[in-house]
C-alpha positions in Angstrom: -24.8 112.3 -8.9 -26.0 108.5 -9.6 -28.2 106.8 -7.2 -29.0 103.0 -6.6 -31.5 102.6 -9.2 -29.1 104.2 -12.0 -26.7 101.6 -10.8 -29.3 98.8 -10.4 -30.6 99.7 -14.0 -26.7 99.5 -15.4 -26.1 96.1 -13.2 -29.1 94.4 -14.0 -28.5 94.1 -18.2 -24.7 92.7 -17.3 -25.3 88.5 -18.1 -25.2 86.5 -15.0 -26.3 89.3 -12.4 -27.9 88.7 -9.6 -29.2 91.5 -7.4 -29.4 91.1 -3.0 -29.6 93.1 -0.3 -27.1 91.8 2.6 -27.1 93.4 5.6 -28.8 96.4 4.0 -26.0 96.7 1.5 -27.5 96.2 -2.2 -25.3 93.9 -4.2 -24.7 92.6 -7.2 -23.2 89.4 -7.8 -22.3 86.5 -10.1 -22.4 83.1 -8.9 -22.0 84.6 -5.4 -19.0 86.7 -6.6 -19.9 90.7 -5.7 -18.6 92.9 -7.6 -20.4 96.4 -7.2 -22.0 97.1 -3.6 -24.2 100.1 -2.4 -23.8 101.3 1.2 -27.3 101.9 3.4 -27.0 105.3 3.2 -26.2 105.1 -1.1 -23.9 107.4 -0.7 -20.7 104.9 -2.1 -20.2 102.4 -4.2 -17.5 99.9 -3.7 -16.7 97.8 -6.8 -14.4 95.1 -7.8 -10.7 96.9 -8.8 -7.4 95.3 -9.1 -5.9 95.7 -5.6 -2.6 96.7 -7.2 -3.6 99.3 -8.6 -6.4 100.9 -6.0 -3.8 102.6 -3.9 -2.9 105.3 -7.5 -6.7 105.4 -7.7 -7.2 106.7 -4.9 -4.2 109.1 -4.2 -5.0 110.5 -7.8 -8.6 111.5 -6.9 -9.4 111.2 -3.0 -11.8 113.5 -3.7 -13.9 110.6 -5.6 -12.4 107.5 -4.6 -11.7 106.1 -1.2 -9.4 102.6 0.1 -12.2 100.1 1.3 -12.5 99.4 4.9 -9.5 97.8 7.0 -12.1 94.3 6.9 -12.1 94.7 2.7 -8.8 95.2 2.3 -7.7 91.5 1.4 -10.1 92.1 -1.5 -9.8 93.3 -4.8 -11.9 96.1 -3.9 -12.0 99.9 -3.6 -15.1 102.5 -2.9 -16.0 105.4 -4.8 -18.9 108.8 -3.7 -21.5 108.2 -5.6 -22.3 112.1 -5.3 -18.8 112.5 -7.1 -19.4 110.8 -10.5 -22.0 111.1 -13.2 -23.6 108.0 -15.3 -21.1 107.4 -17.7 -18.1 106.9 -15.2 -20.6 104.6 -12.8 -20.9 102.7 -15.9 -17.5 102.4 -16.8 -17.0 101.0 -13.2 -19.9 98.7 -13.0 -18.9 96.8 -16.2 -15.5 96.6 -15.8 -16.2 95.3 -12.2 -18.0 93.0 -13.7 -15.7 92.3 -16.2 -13.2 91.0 -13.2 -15.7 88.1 -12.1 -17.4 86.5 -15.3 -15.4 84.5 -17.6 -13.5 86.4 -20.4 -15.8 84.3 -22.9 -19.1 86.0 -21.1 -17.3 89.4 -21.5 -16.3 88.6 -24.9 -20.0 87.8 -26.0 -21.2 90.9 -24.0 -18.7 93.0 -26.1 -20.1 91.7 -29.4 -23.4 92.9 -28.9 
């Protein structure tokens, strides 16, 4: 299980990140642009997903993943348990989150080191 602070850790070392808490969601942004969110509670994690593809993501594990909320769906957005996946996938899902909000030359540079 990852908690806030694993993700926070993660989030924080990704250029451009900003960290704030919005209505007691944590969030992590770039140039206003979320792309990972915690919920009060820190039990899921919704991050920035392509929203063509969320709909597979979700029917393939529903276990772990789950369709963001009626208001989110116009985003590219889907939500994952946090209790469901260790460090390594949170990882995987933070960057490429972030991946889908800073420009590819920004990835690019963060790839080379």
């Amino acid at each position: 299980m990852v908690t806030a602070d694993d993700v926070r850790r993660v989030a924080l070392r990704l250029p451009r990140t900003e960290e704030a808490l919005v209505r007691d969601h944590v969030k992590f942004r770039v140039r206003g642009i979320v792309y990972v969110s915690i919920s009060p509670d820190e039990t899921l994690m919704g991050f920035a997903f392509p929203k063509e593809e969320r709909e597979a993501l979700v029917a393939s594990e529903p276990e772990k993943f789950v369709m963001p909320l009626p208001s989110d769906e116009r985003y590219q957005w889907v939500r994952v348990r946090m209790a469901a996946i260790d460090e390594t996938e949170m990882r995987e899902l933070v960057v490429d989150a972030w991946r889908m909000v800073v420009p590819k030359r920004v990835a690019a540079a963060y790839d080379a080191t």
